[in-house]
N, C-alpha and C positions, 0 to 999 in steps of 0.2 A: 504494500500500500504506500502510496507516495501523496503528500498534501505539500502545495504550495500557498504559501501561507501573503499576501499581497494587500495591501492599503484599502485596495476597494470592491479584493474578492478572495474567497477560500474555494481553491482548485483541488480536489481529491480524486487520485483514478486508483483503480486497479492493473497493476501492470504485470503480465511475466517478466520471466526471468531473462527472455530475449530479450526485454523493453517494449513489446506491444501491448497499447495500454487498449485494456479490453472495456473498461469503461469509464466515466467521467460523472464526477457532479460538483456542481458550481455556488457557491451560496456567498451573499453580500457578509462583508466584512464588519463587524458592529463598531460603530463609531463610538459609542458611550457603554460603561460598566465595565473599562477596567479585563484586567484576564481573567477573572471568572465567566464573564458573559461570550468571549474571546474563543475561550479553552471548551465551550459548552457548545458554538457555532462551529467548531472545530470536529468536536465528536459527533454532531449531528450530521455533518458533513461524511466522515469517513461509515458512519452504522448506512447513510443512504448508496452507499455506493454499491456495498454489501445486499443490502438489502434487496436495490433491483438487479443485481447480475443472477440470472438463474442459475443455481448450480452449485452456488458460492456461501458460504458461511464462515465467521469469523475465523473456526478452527483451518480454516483453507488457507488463511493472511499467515507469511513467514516470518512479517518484519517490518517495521513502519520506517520511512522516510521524511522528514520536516524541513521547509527551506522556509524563512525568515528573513525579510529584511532587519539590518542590525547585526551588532554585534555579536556571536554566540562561542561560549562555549561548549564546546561538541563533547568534550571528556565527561561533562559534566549534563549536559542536557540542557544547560542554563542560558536565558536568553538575557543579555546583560542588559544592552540599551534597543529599542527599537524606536527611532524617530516616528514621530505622528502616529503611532499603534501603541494600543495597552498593553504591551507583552512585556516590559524590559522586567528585568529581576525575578522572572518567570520560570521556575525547575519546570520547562515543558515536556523536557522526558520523563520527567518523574512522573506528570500526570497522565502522560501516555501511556504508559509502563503501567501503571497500577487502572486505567482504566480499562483498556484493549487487551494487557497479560501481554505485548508482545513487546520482543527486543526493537529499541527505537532509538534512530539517530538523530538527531539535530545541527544542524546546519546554517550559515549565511545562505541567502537565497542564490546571488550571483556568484558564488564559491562553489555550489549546488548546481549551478548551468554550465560553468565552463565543463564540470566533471560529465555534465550530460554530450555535452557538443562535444569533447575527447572522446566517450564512450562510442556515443552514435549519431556524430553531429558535422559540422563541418570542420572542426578540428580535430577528427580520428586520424588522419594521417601525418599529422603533427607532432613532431617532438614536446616540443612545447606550447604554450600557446594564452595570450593574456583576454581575454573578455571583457568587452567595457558594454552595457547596457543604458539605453540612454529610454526613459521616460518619464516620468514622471520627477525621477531623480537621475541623479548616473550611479551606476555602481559597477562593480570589475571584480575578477577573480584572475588569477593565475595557477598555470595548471604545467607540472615538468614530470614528464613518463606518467605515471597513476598515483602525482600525488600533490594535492592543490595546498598552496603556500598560504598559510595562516598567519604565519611572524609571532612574536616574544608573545603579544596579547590580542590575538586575533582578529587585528587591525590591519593586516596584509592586504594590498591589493586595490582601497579604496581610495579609486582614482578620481572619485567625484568630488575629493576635497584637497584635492594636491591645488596647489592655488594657482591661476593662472592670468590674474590682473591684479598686482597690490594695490591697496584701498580698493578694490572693486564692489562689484553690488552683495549686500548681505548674504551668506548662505544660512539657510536650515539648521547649519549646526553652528552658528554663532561665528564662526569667520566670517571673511570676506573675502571676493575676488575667485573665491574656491569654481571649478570645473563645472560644476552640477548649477553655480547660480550662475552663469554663461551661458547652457547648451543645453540644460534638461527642458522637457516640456514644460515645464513650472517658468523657467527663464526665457523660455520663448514666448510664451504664455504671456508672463509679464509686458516683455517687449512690446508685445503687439498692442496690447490695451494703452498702453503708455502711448506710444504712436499714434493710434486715433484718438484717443483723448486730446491728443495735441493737433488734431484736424488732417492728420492724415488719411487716405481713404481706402478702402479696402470692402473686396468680395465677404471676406469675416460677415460685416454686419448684417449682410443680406442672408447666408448660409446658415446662419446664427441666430437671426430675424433679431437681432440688438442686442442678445443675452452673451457678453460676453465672460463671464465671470470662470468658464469653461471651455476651452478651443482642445478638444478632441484632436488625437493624431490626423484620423481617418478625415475629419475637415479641413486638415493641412495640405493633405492629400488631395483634397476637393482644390484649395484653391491655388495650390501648385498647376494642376492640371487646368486652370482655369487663367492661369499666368498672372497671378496676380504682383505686381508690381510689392506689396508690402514686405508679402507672407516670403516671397522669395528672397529681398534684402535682408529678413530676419534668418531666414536658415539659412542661409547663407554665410550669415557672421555664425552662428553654430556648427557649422559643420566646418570651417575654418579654424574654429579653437580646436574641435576634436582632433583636426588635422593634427596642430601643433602638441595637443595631448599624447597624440599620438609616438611623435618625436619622443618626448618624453620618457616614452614606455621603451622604446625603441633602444635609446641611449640608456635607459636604467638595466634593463631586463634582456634585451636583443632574442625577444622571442620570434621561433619560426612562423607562428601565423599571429595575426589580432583580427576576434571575431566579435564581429559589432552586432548585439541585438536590442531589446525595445521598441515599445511601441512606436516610438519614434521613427526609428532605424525601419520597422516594419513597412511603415505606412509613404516614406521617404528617399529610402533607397536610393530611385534611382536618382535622384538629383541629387542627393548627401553625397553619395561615394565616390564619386568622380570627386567632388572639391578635396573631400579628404586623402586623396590618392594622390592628388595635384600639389599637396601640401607633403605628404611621405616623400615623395619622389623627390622634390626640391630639397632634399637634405643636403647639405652638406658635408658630414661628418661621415657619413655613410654611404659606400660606394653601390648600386644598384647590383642583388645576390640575388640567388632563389631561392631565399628564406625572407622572412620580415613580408608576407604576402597579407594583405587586407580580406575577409571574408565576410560573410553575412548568416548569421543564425540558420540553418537549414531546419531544426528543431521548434522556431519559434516559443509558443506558449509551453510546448511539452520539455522546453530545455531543464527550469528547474525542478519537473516531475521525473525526466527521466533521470537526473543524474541523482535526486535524492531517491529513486530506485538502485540506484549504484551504488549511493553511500550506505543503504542497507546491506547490499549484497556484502559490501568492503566488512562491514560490520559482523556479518556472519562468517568472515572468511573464507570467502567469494569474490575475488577482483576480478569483474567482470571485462576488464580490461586486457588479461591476460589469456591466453588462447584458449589453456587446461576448465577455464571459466565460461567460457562464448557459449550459449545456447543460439542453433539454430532458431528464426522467427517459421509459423505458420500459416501459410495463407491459403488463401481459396485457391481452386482450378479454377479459370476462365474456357467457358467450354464452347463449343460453337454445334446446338441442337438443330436446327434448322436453318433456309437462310436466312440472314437478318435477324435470327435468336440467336441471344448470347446468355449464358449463365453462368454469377458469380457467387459458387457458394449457393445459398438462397435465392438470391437477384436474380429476376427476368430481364434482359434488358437486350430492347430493341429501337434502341439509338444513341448516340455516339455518349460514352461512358467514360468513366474515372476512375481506378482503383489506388484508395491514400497509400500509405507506408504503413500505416496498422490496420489493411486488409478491407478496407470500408468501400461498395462500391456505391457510386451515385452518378448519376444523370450528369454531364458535360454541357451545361447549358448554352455555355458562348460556341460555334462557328468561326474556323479559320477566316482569316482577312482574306483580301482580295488578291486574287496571283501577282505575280512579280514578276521582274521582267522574264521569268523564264519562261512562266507561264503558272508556276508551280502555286497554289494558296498558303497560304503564310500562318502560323501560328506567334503568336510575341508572348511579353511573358505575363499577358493577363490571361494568358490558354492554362497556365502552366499553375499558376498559384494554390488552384484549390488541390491538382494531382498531388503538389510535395509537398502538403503540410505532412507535419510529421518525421521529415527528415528523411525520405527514400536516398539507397545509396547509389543507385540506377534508375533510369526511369526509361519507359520501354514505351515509344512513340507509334503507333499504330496509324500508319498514313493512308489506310484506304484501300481497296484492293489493287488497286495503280499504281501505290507509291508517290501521288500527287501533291503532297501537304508537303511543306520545309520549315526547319525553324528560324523566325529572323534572325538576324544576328542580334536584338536586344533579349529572346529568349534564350539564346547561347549563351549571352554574357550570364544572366539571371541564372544559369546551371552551375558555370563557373564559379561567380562569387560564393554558392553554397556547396561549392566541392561535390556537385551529383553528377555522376558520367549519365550518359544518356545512348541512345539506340533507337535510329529512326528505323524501319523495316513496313513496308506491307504488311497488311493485318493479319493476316493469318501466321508469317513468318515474327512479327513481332511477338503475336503469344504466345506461341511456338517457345519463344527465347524467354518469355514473361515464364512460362509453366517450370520451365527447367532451370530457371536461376534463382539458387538457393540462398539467398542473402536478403538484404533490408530492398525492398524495390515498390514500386510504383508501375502502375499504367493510364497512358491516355490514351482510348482507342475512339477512332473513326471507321464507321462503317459504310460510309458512303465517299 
């Protein structure tokens, strides 16, 4: 069992021991009452997850996983400070432990995802590799072979307070100038309101209908796409600090990859990474290698569920990172019963489909773009979004019976950035290759 523990939501799945998480439930985070009321929305959360998976009962759960924003001591189950959440000075293992009966870890959240994105994420082929998550706040983990750096007092890693403007704008935790009051959504956030208020204009208000007390990633995303003159000068100055945070890491640390996730990051992409790749490159001090490579969460939401499934395993004596450790994942046959019928698993399905990385089929509702000059239809990487949630380590392209469909080149880069190799083929020979590879994978098929 793995809960991720978050400001403004308690994530609980059920995972095996591969990491497919067989099910999920989601419950708001209680703003007032303290950890009792906290610790109580917590267990209500992990008994529901139980409760609807058929088949499944407590005695079935090997070992609980907890990711925390804030401080934590893990030896001890103790959550020391949690900013903006009632948890700090919280023995949450303890309450675990004596509630569930089962051995339980606890963990930093983003300490918790880099271990997931090492596991089965976009830093598995990474020696090393540092994590910086940018939303709401920024937080970081760093992670070298299968064992994430904590430091003297569990303060490792948090790079959302390395200071990056002195006297700069107040941060969260009483500095200033600190990374997170720069570059998080809270700082973005601010920016923007500050700008209109000072009569600047922007898409915001209208998106918003004037409530701005709230700017959503996904509306950043809106008014990106919508060009909006503001929202672009703000992230823009953000994704330019992270750059140089970047440097930062680079020169402290000289890790093999740095994987950017958050909501942020999520919703932003592709306009953040380029600026911050533009700022890596321009080092000086550092000669262009094939290490120090820029990536993008390929695990998304499930990074610090999966990797607090890891720290349980680690816990049991189980490093799932190590080969003797690896359980194969299991997925459906994709079957072909008739023409135009496809079965996955359960699923009937007769028309262009999706299968995630933890085996889910669903309906492909978007349609490739318009051919190109080859002639060929285009796929980008809004085709691709919903196939790799979840983190596939392949994704097996079903082009049609012709082989008609391509991917642009902005969905190749979108593979690239998340470390997923891919495989265009003709549909039948795609699932063909889909059935027989045994590993973490995904499919997008087209059947016309």
């Amino acid at each position: 069992m793995a809960v991720d523990v978050g400001g403004t939501k308690i994530l609980a799945a059920l995972v095996d021991a591969s990491g497919m998480v067989l099910r999920r439930e989601k419950h708001a985070t209680p703003r007032e009452g303290g950890p009792d009321v906290l610790c109580a929305a917590l267990k209500e959360a992990v008994e529901q997850v139980v409760h609807k998976t058929s088949g499944v009962a407590m005695k079935h759960v090997v070992a609980l996983g907890i990711g925390v924003p804030g401080i934590v001591d893990p030896d001890e189950g103790l959550v020391i400070v949690t900013p903006n959440m009632g948890l700090s000075n919280t023995r949450l293992g303890q309450f675990c432990k004596k509630t569930f009966g089962l051995p339980t870890v606890v963990g930093n959240d983003c300490n918790l995802g880099i271990l997931g994105e090492k596991w089965l994420g976009s830093a598995r082929g990474a020696a090393s590799a540092m994590g910086i998550l940018v939303g709401t706040g920024v937080g970081g983990g760093f992670i070298q072979g299968s064992r994430v750096w904590l430091g003297a007092r569990g303060m490792a890693s948090e790079i959302g307070h390395i200071v990056m403007e002195i006297n700069g704008p107040l941060c969260g935790c009483g500095n200033r100038g600190c990374l997170e009051a720069l570059a998080s959504r809270t700082a973005i956030e601010r920016d923007l309101r500050e700008a209109i208020a000072a009569g600047r204009t922007s898409v915001l208000t209208e998106l918003l209908e004037g409530r701005l007390d709230v700017i959503r990633s996904s509306v950043l995303r809106r008014a990106l796409a919508a060009g909006d003159t503001l929202v672009t000068e703000v992230l823009r100055h953000a994704a330019d600090v992270l750059g140089h945070a970047c440097l930062t890491v680079e020169h402290l640390l000289d890790p093999e990859a740095i994987v950017f996730g958050g909501g942020v990051i999520e919703a932003c992409s592709e306009f953040m990474l380029p600026i911050i790749q533009e700022v890596v490159a321009g080092d000086c001090l550092t000669a262009p290698s094939p290490g120090g490579s820029l990536l993008v969460s390929s695990l998304g939401d499930d990074a610090v569920l999966l990797g607090a499934t890891a720290a349980a395993r680690l816990h049991l004596g189980e490093n799932p990172l190590k080969k003797r450790f690896q359980v194969a994942p299991s997925y459906p046959v994709i079957e072909r019963r008739k023409s135009g019928v496809y079965e996955v698993g359960f699923h009937v399905l007769e028309t262009d489909f999706h299968v995630t990385a933890c085996g889910q089929a669903k309906r492909q509702k978007s349609s490739p773009e318009p051919s190109d000059a080859t002639g060929r239809r285009q796929l980008t990487r809004h085709h691709l979004e919903r196939p790799c949630r979840g983190g596939p380590h392949v994704l097996f392209v079903a082009t049609g019976p012709s082989g008609d469909i391509a991917l642009s080149d902005d969905a190749c880069l979108y593979l690239r950035q998340r470390a997923i190799e891919w495989q265009s083929l003709p549909t039948d020979d795609a699932l063909r290759a889909y059935n027989e590879f045994p590993g973490r994978k995904a499919a997008l098929v087209h059947l016309t």
